[in-house]
C-alpha positions in Angstrom: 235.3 82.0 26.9 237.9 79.7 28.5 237.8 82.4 31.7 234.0 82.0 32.0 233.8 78.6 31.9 236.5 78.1 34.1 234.8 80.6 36.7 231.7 78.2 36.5 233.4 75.3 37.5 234.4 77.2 40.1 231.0 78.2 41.2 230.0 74.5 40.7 232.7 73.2 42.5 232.2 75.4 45.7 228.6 75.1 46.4 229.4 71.3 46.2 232.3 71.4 48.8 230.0 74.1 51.0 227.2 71.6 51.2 229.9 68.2 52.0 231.4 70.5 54.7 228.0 71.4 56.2 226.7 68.0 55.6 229.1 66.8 57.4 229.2 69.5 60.6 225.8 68.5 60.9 226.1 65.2 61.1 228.5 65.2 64.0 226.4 65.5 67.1 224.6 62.8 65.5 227.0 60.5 65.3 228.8 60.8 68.2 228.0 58.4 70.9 226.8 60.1 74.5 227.5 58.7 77.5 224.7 58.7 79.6 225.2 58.1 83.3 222.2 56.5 85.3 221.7 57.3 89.1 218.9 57.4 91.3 216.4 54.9 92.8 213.1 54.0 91.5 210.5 54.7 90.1 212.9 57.4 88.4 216.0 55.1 87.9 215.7 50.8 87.9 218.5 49.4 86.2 220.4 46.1 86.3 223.7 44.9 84.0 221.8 45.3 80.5 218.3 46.9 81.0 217.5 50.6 82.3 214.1 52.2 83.2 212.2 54.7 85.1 210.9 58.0 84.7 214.7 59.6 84.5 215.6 56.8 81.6 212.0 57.1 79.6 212.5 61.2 79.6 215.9 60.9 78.0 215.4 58.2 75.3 212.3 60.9 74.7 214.5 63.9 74.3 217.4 61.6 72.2 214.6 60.6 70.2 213.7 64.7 69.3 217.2 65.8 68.5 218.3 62.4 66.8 221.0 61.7 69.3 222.9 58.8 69.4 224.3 57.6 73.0 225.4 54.7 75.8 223.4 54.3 79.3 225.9 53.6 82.2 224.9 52.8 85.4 226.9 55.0 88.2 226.9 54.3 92.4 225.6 57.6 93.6 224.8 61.1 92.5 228.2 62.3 93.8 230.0 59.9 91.7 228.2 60.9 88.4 228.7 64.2 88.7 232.6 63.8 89.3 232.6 61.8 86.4 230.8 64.5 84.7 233.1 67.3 85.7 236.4 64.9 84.8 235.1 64.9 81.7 233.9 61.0 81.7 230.4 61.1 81.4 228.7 63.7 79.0 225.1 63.7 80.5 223.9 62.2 84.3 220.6 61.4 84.2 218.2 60.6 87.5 216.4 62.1 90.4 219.0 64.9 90.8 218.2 68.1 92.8 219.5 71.1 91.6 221.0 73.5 94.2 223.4 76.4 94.2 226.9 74.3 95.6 226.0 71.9 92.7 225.9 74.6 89.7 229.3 75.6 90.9 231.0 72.8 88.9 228.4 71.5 86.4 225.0 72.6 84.4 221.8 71.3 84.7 218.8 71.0 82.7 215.5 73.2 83.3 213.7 71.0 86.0 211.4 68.4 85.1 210.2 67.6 88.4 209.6 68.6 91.5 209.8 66.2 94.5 209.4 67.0 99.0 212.2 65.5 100.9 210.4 63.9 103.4 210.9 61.2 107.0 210.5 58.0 106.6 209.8 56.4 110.1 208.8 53.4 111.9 204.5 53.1 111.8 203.9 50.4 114.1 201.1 50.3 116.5 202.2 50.3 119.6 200.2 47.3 121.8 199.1 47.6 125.2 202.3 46.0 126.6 204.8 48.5 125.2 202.0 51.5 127.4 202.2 50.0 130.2 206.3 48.9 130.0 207.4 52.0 131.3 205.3 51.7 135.0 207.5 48.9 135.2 211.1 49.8 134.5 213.4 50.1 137.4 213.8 54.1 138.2 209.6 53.7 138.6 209.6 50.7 140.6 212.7 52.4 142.8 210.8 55.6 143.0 207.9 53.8 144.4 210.0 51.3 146.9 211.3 55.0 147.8 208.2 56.3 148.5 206.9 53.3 150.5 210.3 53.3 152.4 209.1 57.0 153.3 205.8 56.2 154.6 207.5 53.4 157.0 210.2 55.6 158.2 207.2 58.7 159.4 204.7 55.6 160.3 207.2 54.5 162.6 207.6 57.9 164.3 203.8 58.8 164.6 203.7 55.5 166.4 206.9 56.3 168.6 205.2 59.9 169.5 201.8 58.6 169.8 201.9 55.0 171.0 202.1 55.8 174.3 199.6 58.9 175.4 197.3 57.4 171.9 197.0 53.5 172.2 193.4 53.6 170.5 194.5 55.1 167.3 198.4 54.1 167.4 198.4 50.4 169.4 201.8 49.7 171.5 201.4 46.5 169.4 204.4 47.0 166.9 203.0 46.1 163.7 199.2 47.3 164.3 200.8 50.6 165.3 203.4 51.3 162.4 200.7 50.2 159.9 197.8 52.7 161.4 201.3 55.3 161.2 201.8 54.5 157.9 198.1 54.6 157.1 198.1 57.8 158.6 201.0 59.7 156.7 199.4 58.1 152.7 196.1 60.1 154.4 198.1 62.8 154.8 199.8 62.7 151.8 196.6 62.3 149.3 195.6 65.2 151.4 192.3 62.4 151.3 191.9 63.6 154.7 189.8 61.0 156.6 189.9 62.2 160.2 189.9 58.4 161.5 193.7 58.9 162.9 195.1 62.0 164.3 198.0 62.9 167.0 197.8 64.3 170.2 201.1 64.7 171.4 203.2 67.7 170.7 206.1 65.3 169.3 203.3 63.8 166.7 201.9 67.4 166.0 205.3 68.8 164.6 205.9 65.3 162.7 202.9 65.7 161.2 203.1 69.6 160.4 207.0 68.1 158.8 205.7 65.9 157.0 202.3 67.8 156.1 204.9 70.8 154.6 206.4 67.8 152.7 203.6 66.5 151.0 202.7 69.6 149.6 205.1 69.4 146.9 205.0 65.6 146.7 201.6 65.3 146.2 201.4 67.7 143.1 204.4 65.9 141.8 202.8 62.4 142.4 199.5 63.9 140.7 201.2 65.1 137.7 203.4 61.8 137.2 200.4 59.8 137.4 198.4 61.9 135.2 200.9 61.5 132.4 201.3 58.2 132.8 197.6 57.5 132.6 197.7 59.5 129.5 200.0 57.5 127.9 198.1 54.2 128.9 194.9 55.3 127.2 196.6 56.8 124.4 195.8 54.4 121.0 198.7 55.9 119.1 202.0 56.6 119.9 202.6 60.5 120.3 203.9 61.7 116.5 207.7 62.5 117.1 208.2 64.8 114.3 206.0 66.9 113.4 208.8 70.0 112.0 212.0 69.9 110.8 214.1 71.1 113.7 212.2 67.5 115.3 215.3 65.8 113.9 218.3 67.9 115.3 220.3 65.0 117.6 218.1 62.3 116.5 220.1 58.9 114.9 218.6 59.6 110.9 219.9 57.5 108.3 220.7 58.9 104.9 221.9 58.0 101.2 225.6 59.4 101.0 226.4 62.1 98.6 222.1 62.9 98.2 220.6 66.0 99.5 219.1 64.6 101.8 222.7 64.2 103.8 222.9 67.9 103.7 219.5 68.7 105.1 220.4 66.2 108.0 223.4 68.1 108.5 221.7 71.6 108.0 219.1 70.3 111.3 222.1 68.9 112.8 221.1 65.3 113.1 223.5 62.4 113.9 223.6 60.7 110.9 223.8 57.4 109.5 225.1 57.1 106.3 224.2 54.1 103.8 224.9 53.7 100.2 221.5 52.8 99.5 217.9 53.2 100.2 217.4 49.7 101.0 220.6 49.7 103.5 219.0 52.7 105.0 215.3 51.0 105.5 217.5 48.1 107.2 218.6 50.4 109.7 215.4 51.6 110.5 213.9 48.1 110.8 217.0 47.0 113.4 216.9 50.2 115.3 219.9 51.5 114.2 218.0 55.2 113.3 214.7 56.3 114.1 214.7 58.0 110.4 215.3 57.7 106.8 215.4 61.0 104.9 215.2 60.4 101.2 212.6 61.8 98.6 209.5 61.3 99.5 209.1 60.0 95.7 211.2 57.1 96.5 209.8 56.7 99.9 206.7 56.1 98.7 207.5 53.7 95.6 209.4 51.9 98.4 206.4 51.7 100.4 204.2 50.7 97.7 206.3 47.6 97.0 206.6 46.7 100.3 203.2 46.9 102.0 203.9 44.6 104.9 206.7 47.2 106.0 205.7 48.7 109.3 206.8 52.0 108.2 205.5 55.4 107.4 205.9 58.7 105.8 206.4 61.4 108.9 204.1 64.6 108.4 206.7 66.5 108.0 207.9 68.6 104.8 212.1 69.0 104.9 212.2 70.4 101.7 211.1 70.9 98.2 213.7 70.5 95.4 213.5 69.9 91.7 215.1 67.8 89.5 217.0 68.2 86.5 219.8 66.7 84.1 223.5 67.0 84.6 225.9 68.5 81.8 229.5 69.7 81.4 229.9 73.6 82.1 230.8 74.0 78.7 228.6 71.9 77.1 226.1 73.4 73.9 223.6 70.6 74.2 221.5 72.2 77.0 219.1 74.1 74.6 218.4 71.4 72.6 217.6 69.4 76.0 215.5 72.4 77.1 213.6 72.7 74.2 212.7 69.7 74.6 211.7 69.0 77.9 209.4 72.0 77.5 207.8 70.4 74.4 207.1 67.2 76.3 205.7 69.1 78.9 203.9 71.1 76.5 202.2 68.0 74.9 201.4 66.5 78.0 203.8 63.9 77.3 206.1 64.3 80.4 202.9 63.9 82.5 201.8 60.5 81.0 205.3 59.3 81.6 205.3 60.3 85.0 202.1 58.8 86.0 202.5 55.4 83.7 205.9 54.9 86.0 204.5 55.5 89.6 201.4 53.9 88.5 203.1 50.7 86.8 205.3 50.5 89.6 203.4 50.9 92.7 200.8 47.9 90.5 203.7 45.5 90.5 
C-alpha cells in the first residue's frame, strides 16, 4: 500500500514538473527581447530618435504580433552596417528595403521576399530652353572653325584675284578690295557647289586654283552639310536627346550612389565613376549641383522622393538596372526564420501585406 501510494505521488509529481519545464521552454522566445535593426529610406523605413515607420517597420510589428514576440527597434546608418552588426552577433533581426543576393547569403539569412522593387536612374528632367540649343553655335571651337573657314575663303579670294585681275578686270577688278571680295564670292560659290556662273577664270593660273580648291570643297562641303544638319536638328529639337536609355548608357558616366546598397555594385558592375553618398538626399544634392548626372537607388525610393518633392526638376530615366527583392536579415543560425516565413505568407495570403504596401506609398506620396 505504502509502495503504491508512494508511486502515485510520483506520477503526480512528474507530470507537474514536465508541464513547469515546458511552460517555461515555451515561454522563452517570448520573453526575450529582439533587437530589431532599422535601415532603409522611405516609404519602407522613416524613423527619427523615438518613432519608426514605413512599410519595413508596419510588416514586422505584423509578424511580432503573430508569433507573440517581444522586441527593441534600433535605428542603424546603412544596410552594410546592420548586417555586420547582425553577423557580430549585435542585432538579432535587420529590417528594411534589403535586397537579397548571393554575396549577401554568404554571411547571414534572409527572410522569403516580401517585395520586389527595379533599381532604376534618377536624372536631371529639366526642359531645356532655347538658349541652352543654340549655346553650342556659339562656343569657341565653332566660332574658330568658322573664323577658319572665312580665313580660307580670303586666302583663295586673294589668289583668283592675283591670277585673274589682270587678263579678267570685269569679273576680278584691279581694284583691291572689289577684286578679293568677287574672289572670295567666287570660292563660297564654289564651295556650296551653288554654282552661279556669274564669276569664272580664264587664266591657266586661276583654272588650276580653282580645280585645287574645287577637289577641296568636295569633302568640305559634305562635312559643312552634315555639321549644319545636326546642328539644326538640335535647334528644333523640344527635348533634350534621352541619354540613357540601357544600362551599359552609364559605363564612365559621374553616377552617384548610397554606400554599401546595391545599387553601388550595379554601378560598379556597368563600370561607372561613382559618387558615393551616405544618403539619398546627399545623393539628389549632387545631382542638383552637377556633381553626377545620376542617382541609382530603388526606383521605390526614387519615386517617394519625387512625390514629396514635386518642384524637383528631376526624373526617373527609362531605363530598368535591375530587379531585386527584399527580404529580412537573420543570424545563420538563427530558428526564427520559419516562424517569420509563415508568416509573411499568411499576410500575403490575407491580402494584408498588400493593404500595407499601398496605405504607405499612398499615405506618403498624399503628405
Amino acid at each position: 500500500m505504502f509502495r503504491l501510494l508512494w508511486f502515485n505521488f510520483f506520477l503526480v509529481f512528474s507530470c507537474l514538473f514536465s508541464n513547469v519545464v515546458l511552460a517555461q521552454t515555451e515561454s522563452i522566445p517570448n520573453e526575450t527581447t529582439l533587437k530589431v535593426g532599422v535601415v532603409g529610406s522611405p516609404p519602407f523605413a522613416k524613423y527619427d530618435e523615438q518613432t519608426f515607420e514605413g512599410i519595413s517597420v508596419e510588416l514586422w510589428q505584423e509578424i511580432a504580433e503573430i508569433n507573440n514576440l517581444q522586441y527593441q527597434l534600433i535605428a542603424q546608418p546603412g544596410v552594410k552596417v546592420g548586417i555586420d552588426q547582425i553577423v557580430a552577433g549585435e542585432l538579432d533581426i535587420l529590417i528594411g528595403p534589403i535586397s537579397i543576393t548571393a554575396e549577401r547569403f554568404q554571411k547571414v539569412a534572409f527572410t522569403q521576399p516580401y517585395f520586389d522593387a527595379q533599381i532604376g536612374l534618377l536624372v536631371s528632367g529639366e526642359k531645356r530652353s532655347v538658349w541652352s540649343r543654340i549655346r553650342p553655335i556659339f562656343q569657341i571651337a565653332v566660332i574658330s572653325s568658322v573664323g577658319g573657314l572665312f580665313f580660307i575663303l580670303f586666302i583663295v579670294g586673294n589668289l583668283i584675284w592675283l591670277a585673274e585681275s589682270r587678263r579678267n578686270p570685269e569679273q576680278f577688278p584691279k581694284h583691291y578690295i572689289r577684286g578679293v571680295g568677287n574672289g572670295m564670292w567666287f570660292a563660297l560659290v564654289t564651295l556650296t557647289t551653288v554654282g552661279y556662273g556669274d564669276k569664272a577664270p580664264v587664266t591657266k593660273m586661276g583654272k588650276a586654283i580653282t580645280s585645287l580648291w574645287m577637289l577641296i570643297t568636295m569633302v568640305a562641303a559634305s562635312s559643312l552639310t552634315a555639321g549644319i544638319a545636326t546642328v539644326m536638328t538640335l535647334l528644333l529639337s523640344a527635348e533634350a536627346t534621352e541619354q540613357f536609355t540601357q544600362p551599359e548608357d552609364i559605363q564612365t558616366k559621374q553616377i552617384a550612389v548610397i554606400s554599401g546598397t546595391t545599387g553601388e555594385q550595379w554601378a560598379q558592375t556597368y563600370e561607372a565613376r561613382i559618387l558615393p553618398s551616405p544618403n539619398l538626399d546627399q545623393a539628389v544634392e549632387r545631382l542638383k549641383s552637377g556633381q553626377a548626372q545620376g542617382v541609382l537607388f530603388d526606383v521605390p525610393a526614387l519615386k517617394y522622393y519625387l512625390y514629396q518633392h514635386p518642384e524637383a526638376p528631376f526624373k526617373i530615366a527609362d531605363v530598368s538596372i535591375a530587379l531585386e527583392d527584399y527580404g529580412f536579415v537573420l543570424p545563420l543560425d538563427n530558428n526564427l526564420i520559419r516562424e517569420l516565413n509563415i508568416a509573411i505568407v499568411e499576410l500575403k495570403q490575407s491580402g494584408r501585406l498588400e493593404e500595407i504596401i499601398d496605405r504607405e506609398i499612398q499615405g506618403g506620396f498624399e503628405n
